[in-house]
C-alpha positions as CSV (number, residue, x, y, z in Angstrom):
1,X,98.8,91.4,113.2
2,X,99.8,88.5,111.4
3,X,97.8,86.3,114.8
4,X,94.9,88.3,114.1
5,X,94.8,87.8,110.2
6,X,95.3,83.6,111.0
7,X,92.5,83.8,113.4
8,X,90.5,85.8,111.0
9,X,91.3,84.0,108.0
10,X,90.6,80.7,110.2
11,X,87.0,82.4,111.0
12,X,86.3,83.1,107.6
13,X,87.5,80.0,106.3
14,X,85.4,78.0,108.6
15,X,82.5,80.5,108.1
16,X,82.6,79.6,104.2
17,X,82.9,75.9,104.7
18,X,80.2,75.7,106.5
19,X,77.9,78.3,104.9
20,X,78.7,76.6,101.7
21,X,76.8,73.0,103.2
22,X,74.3,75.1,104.9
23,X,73.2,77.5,101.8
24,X,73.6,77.2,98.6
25,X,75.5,78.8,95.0
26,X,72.2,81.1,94.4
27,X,72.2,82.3,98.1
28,X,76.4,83.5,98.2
29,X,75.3,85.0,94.4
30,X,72.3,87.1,95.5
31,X,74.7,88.3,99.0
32,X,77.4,89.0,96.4
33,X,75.4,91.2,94.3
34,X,74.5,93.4,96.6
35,X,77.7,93.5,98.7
36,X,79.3,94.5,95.5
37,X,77.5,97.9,95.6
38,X,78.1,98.5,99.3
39,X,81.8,97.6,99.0
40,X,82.0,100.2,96.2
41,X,79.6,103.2,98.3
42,X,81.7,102.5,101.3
43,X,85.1,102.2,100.2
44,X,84.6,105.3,97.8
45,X,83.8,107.2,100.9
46,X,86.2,105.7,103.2
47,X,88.6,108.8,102.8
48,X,91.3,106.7,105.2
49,X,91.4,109.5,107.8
50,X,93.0,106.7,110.1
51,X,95.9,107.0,107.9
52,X,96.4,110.9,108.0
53,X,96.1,110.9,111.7
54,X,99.3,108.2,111.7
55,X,101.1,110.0,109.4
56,X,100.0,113.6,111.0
57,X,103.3,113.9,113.4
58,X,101.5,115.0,116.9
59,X,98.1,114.8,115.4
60,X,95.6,116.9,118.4
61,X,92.1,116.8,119.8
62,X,90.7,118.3,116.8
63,X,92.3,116.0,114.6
64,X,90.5,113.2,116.0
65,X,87.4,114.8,116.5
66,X,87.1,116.3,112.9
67,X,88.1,112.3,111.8
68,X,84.9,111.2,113.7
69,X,82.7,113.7,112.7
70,X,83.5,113.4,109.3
71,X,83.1,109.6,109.4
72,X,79.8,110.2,110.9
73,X,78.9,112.1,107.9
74,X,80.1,109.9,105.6
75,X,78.4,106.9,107.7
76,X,74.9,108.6,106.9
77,X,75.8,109.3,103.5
78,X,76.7,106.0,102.2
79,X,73.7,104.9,104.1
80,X,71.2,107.3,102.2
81,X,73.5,106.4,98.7
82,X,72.8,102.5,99.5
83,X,68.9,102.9,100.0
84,X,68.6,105.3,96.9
85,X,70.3,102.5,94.5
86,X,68.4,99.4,96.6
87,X,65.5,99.8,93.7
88,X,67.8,100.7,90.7
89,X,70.3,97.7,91.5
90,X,67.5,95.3,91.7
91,X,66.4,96.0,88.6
92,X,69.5,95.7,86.9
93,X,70.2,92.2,88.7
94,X,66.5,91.2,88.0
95,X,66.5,90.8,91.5
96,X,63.3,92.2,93.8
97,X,65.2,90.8,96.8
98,X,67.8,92.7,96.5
99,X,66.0,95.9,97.8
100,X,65.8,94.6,101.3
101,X,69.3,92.9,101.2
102,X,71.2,96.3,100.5
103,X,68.6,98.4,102.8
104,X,70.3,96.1,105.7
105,X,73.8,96.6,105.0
106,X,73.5,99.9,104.4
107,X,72.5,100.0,108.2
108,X,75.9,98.6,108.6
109,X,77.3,101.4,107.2
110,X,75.8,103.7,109.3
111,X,76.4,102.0,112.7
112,X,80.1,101.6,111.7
113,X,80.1,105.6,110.8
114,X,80.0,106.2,114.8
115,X,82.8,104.1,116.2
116,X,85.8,105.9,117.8
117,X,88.4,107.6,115.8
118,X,91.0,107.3,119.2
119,X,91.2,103.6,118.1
120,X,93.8,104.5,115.4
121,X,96.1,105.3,118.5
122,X,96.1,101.3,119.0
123,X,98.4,101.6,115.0
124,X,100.2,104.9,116.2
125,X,101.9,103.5,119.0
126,X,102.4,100.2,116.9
127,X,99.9,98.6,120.3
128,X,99.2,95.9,117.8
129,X,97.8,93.3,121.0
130,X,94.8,95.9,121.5
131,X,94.6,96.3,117.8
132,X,93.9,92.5,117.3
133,X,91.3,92.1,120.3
134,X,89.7,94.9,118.7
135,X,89.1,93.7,115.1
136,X,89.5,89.7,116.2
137,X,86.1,90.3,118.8
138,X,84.3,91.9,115.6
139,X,85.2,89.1,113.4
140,X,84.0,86.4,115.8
141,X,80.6,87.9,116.7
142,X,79.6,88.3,113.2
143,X,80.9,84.5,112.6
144,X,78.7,83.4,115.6
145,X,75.5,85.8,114.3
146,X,75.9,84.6,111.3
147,X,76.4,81.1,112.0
148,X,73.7,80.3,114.2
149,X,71.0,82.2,112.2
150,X,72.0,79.9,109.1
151,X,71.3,76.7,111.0
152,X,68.3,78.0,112.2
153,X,66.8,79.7,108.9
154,X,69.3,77.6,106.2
155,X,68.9,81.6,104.2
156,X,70.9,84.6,103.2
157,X,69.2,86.5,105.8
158,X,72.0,85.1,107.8
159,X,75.0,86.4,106.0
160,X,73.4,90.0,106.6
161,X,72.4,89.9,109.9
162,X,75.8,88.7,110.8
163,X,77.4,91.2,109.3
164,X,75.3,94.0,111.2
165,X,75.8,92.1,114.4
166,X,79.5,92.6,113.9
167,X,80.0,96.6,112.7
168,X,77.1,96.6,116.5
169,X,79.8,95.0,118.1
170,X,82.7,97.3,116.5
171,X,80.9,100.3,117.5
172,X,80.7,99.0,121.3
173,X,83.9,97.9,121.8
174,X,85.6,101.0,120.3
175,X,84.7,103.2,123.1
176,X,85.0,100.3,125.8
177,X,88.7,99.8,124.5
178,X,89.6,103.7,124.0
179,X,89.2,106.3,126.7
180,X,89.2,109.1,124.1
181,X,85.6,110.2,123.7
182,X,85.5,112.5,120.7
183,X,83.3,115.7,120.1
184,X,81.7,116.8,117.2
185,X,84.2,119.3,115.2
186,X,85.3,120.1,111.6
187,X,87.8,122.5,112.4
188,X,90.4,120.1,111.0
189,X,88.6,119.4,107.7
190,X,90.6,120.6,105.1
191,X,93.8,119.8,106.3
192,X,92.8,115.7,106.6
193,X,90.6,116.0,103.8
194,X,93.4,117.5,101.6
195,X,96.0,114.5,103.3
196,X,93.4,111.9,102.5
197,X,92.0,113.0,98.8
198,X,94.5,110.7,97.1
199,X,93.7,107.8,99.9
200,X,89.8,108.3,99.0
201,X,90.8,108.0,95.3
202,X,92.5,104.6,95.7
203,X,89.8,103.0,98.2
204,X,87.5,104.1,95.5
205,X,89.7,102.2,92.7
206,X,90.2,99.3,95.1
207,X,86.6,98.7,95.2
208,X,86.2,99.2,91.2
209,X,88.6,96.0,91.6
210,X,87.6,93.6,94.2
211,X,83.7,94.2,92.8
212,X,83.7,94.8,89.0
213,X,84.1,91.0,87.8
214,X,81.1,90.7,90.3
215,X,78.9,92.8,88.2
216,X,80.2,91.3,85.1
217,X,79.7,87.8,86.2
218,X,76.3,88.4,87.6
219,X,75.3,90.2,85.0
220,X,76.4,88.0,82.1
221,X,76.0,84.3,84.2
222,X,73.8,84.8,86.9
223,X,73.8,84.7,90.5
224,X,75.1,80.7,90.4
225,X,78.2,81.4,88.2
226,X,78.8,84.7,90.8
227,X,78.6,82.5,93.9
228,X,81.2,80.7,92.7
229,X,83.6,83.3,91.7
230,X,82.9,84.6,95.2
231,X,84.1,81.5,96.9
232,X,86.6,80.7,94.5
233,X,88.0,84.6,94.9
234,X,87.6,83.9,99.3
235,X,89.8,81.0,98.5
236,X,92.1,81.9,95.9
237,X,93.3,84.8,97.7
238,X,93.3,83.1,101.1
239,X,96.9,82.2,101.1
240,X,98.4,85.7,99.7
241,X,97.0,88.7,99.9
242,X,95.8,87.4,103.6
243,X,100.0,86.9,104.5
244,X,100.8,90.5,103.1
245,X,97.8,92.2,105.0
246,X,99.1,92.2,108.3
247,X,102.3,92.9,107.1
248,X,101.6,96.5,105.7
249,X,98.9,96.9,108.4
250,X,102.2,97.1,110.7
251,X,104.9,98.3,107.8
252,X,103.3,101.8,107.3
253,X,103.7,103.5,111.0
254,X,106.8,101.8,110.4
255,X,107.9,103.5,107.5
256,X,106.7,106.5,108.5
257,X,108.6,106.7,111.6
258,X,111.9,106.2,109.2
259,X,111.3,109.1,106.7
260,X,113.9,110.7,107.6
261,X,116.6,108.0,107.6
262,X,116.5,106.7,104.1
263,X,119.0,104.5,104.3
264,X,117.2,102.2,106.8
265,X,114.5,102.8,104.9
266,X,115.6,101.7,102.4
267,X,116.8,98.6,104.5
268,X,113.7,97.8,105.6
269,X,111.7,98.1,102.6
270,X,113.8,95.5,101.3
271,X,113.5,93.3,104.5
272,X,109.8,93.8,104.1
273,X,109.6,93.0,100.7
274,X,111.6,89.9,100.9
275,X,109.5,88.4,103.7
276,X,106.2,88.8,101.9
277,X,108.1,87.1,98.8
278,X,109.0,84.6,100.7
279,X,105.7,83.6,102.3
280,X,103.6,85.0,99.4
281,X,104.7,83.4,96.3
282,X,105.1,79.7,97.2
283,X,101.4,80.2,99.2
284,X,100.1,81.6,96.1
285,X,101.6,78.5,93.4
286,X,101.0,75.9,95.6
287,X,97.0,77.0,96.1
288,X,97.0,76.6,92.7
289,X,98.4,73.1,92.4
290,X,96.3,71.5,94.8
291,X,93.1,73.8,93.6
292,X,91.0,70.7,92.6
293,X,91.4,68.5,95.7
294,X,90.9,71.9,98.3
295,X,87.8,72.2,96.8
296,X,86.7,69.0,96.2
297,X,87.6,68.1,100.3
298,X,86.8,71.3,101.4
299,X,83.2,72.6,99.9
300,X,82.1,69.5,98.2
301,X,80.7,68.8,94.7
302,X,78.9,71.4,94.0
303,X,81.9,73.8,94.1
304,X,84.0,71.6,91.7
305,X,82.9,74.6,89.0
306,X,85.0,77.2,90.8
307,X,88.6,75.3,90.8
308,X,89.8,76.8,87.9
309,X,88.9,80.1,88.9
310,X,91.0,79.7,92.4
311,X,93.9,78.5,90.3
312,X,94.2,81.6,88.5
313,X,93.2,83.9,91.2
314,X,95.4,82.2,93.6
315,X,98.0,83.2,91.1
316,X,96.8,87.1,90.9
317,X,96.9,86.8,94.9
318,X,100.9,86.4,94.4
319,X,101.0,89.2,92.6
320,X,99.1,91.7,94.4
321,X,100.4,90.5,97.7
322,X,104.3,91.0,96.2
323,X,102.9,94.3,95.2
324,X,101.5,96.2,98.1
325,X,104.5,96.4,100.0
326,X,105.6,98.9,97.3
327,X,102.4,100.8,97.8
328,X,102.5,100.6,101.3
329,X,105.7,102.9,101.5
330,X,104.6,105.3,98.9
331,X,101.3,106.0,101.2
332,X,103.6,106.2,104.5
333,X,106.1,108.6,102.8
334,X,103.4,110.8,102.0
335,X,103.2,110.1,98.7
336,X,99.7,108.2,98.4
337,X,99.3,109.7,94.8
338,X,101.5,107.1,93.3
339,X,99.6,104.2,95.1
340,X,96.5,105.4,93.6
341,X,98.5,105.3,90.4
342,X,99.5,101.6,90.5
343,X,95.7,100.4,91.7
344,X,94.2,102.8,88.7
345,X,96.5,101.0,86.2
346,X,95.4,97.4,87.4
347,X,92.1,98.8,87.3
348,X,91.8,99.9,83.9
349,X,93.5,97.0,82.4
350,X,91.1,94.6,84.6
351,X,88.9,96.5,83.0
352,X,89.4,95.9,79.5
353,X,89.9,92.1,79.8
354,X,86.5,91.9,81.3
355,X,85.1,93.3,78.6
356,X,86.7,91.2,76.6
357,X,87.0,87.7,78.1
358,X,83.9,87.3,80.5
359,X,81.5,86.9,77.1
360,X,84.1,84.4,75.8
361,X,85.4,82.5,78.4
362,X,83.1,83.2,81.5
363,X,83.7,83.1,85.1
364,X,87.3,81.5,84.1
365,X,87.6,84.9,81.5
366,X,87.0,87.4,85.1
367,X,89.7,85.1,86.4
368,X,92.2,85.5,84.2
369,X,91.7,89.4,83.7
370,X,92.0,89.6,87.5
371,X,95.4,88.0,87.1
372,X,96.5,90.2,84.3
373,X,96.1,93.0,85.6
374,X,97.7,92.3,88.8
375,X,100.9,91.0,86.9
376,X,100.7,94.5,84.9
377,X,100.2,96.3,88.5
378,X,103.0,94.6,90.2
379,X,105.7,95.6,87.6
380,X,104.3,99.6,87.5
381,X,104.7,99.5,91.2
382,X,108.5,98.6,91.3
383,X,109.2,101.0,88.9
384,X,107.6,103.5,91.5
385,X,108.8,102.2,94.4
386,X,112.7,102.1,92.8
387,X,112.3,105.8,92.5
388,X,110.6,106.9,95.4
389,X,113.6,105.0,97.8
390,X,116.0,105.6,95.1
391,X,117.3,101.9,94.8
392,X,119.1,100.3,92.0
393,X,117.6,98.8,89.5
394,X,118.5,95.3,90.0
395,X,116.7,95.1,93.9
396,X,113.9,93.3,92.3
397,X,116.0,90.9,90.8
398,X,117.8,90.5,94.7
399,X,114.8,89.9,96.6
400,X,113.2,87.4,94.3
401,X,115.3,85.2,92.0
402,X,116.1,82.5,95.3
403,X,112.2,82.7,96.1
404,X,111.3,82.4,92.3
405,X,113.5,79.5,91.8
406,X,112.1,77.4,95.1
407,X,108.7,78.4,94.3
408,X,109.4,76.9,90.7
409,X,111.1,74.0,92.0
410,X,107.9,73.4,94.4
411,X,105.8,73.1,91.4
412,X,107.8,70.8,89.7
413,X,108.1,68.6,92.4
414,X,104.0,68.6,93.1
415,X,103.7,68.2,89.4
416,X,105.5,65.1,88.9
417,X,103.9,63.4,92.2
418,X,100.8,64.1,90.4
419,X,101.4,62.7,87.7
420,X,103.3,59.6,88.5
421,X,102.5,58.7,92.4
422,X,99.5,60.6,93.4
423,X,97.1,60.2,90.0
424,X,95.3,56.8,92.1
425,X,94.4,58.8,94.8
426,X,90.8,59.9,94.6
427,X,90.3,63.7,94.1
428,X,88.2,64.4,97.1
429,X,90.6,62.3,99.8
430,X,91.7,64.8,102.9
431,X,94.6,62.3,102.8
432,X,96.1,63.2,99.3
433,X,95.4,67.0,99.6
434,X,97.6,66.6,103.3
435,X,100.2,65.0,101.5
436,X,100.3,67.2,98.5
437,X,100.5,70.3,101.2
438,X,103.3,68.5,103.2
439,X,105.1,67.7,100.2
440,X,104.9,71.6,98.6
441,X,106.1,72.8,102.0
442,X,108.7,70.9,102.7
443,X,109.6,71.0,98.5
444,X,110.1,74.6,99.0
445,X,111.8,74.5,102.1
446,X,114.5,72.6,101.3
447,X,115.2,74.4,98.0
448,X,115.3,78.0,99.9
449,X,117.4,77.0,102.3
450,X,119.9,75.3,99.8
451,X,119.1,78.5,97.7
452,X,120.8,80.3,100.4
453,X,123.7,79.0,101.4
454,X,124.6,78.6,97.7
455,X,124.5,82.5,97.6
456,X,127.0,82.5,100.7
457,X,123.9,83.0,103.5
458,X,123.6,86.8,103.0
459,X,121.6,88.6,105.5
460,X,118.1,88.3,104.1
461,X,114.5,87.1,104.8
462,X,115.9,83.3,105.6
463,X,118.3,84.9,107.8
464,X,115.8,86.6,109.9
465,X,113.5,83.6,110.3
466,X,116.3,81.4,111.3
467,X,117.4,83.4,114.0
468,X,113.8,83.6,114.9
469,X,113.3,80.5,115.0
470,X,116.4,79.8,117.3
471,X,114.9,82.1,119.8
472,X,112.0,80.7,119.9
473,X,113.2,77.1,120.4
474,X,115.9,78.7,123.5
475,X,118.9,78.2,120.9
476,X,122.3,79.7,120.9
477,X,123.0,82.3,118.4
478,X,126.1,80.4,115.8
């Protein structure tokens, strides 16, 4: 999982860069606006019936065929929904293009509505090689698609097409890869519909967050100020959330194979969370310190508007990515309610400070709200999660104070190379923004470690990747 999220990320990364020379501000904004309605149509009916069927014990036939069916249905529904709000969202963007832009991606929805449910056995039986081939091949023929119709065309057009071209591909490869072919049946509807009500809830609150400071920012600033919230959001949570993902992806058949041993549970959860804080928060500060020169090397000039807007999302990302670990065990202890919980509370106070900063502040205002809410999220969902394992009080506190302190540490160091040895290197030079990376790194690295060993070397996070590391260089065990 975590191979297939670098070689996504590295896709999409490279896909961005060089989109962003090809097209321009206006084209990413006009994209973004209509991919913010489709994200919310098809996450609000994305009821997560791959979920029930890992967490259904010995899940049957039916099971599977009453998940396909009923993400057929849901395929053709969010399809219909998309091309009944085409005209209504391009009048409320001012947009006439924007008709045909959603009428296309809402003909991804539908061809993505027919792939296999049996891939979900690929997560079940924790076959995570076939589950990476799987999504990896989807990811890399939309980025070809979409790569060579922007060279040819320099439009939009491209970023659509491509994204058709890889829910095609999707749909293909899920019955080449799986031998299960599914029937139509509903004979299993209630019971994954009943499972998955509280799933459907929180994909539907999930998309109210990745997508409402879109509509704020393109409503209030236009499709410019939006396509650079979109990149700066692509980047800014590029180091974070994109660590965490594979993580949880793995953690919750994980967890749900150790419901009924709560200690290791327990043990694990904490393992988990460690890791993530551990990779998460010094990825997410140190985005943040070298915001100006990533952009400047990475996109060019006429990005430089976004950097403080990746700062402060590359901040949020720490949180949120620190964050779903707890929410990840609530939904594989069959307890999904209380994730839904956490995500409505971030939601509500995202939504607040939108109203309240984007008029004042702008794009930096959607930006800060974002990061907010995600602090206020993260500490609701310890509380949770401290209840639902039954953990002391204190286990934050464990898992974070030697991460916390290196992370801090990092930034100091950065800080003061910026200010006294760095400042005469030009803003745009690959060779400063290397060094500042190196320096971070190694920064951080040094101070863990030392972190550690002050504490007596208890088994923890740096533990595990030690010994991990000594394996994989052939090393004795000391």
């Amino acid at each position: 999982m975590f191979l297939y999220r670098a070689a996504d990320r590295a896709v999409g990364v490279v896909s961005t860069l060089l989109l962003a020379r090809l097209l321009s501000p206006a084209d990413f904004g006009l994209v973004a606006m209509a991919t913010a309605v489709i994200a919310v149509v098809e996450l609000a009916t994305a009821f997560g019936f791959d979920v029930a069927l890992i967490q259904t014990r010995d899940p049957s036939t039916a099971h599977y065929d009453t998940a396909w069916t009923l993400n057929i249905l849901l395929g053709v529904g969010g399809c219909a929904l998309v091309a009944a709000l085409s005209w209504p969202i391009a009048t409320f963007f001012s947009e006439p293009r924007l008709v045909a832009v959603m009428l296309l991606l809402g003909l991804a929805l539908f061809i993505q509505g027919f792939e296999n449910s049996g891939i979900v056995d690929f997560r079940r039986s924790m076959n995570f090689e076939k589950e990476f081939l799987f999504l990896a091949a989807k990811r890399l023929a939309g980025f070809v698609v979409t790569l060579v119709i922007a060279l040819i065309l320099k439009s939009y057009i491209a970023l659509l097409i491509g994204t058709v071209a890889a829910r095609a591909v999707g749909l293909g490869l899920s019955y080449a890869m799986q031998p299960r072919r599914p029937r139509f049946s509903l004979s299993r509807a209630h019971e994954l519909i009943h499972f998955s009500k509280w799933t459907l809830i929180g994909n539907a609150i999930i998309a109210g967050l990745q997508r409402a400071p879109h509509f704020f920012v393109g409503r209030m600033l236009g499709g410019y100020s939006l396509g650079l919230y979109v990149v700066a959001a692509d980047i800014g949570g590029l180091p974070t959330t994109e660590l965490a993902a594979p993580i949880n992806r793995a953690a919750i058949p994980g967890y749900a194979s150790l419901i009924h041993d709560r200690h290791e549970l327990r043990r694990t959860f904490a393992d988990i969370s460690g890791v993530v804080a551990l990779l998460a928060l010094p990825a997410g500060v140190g985005l943040a310190c070298v915001a100006a020169s990533a952009v400047a090397v990475l996109l060019g000039e006429k990005w430089v508007g976004a950097v403080p807007a990746v700062q402060l999302l590359a901040l949020s990302g720490a949180f949120v990515a620190t964050a779903s670990n707890n929410g990840a065990v609530c939904v594989a202890t069959g307890k999904p309610r209380l994730n839904t919980l956490m995500l409505a509370v971030r939601l509500v106070v995202l939504g607040l400070l939108l109203f309240v900063l984007v008029p004042r502040f702008g794009m930096q205002g959607a930006a800060l709200a974002e990061l907010i809410g995600a602090a206020a999220s993260f500490m609701l969902s310890w509380t949770i999660a401290i209840r639902v394992l039954d953990m002391p009080g204190i286990t934050p506190l464990r898992i974070y104070w030697r991460p916390g302190i290196a992370t801090l540490g990092m930034w100091g160091v950065l800080h003061a190379c910026d200010a006294y040895w760095m400042s005469g290197l030009p803003g745009d030079s690959i060779l400063a923004l290397l060094l500042r990376v190196l320096l971070g790194c190694a920064a951080f690295g040094v101070a863990i470690i030392l972190l550690w060993i002050v504490a007596g070397r208890p088994e923890g996070p740096e533990s595990q990747l030690l010994r991990r590391a000594r394996r994989a260089l052939g090393m004795q065990e000391s």
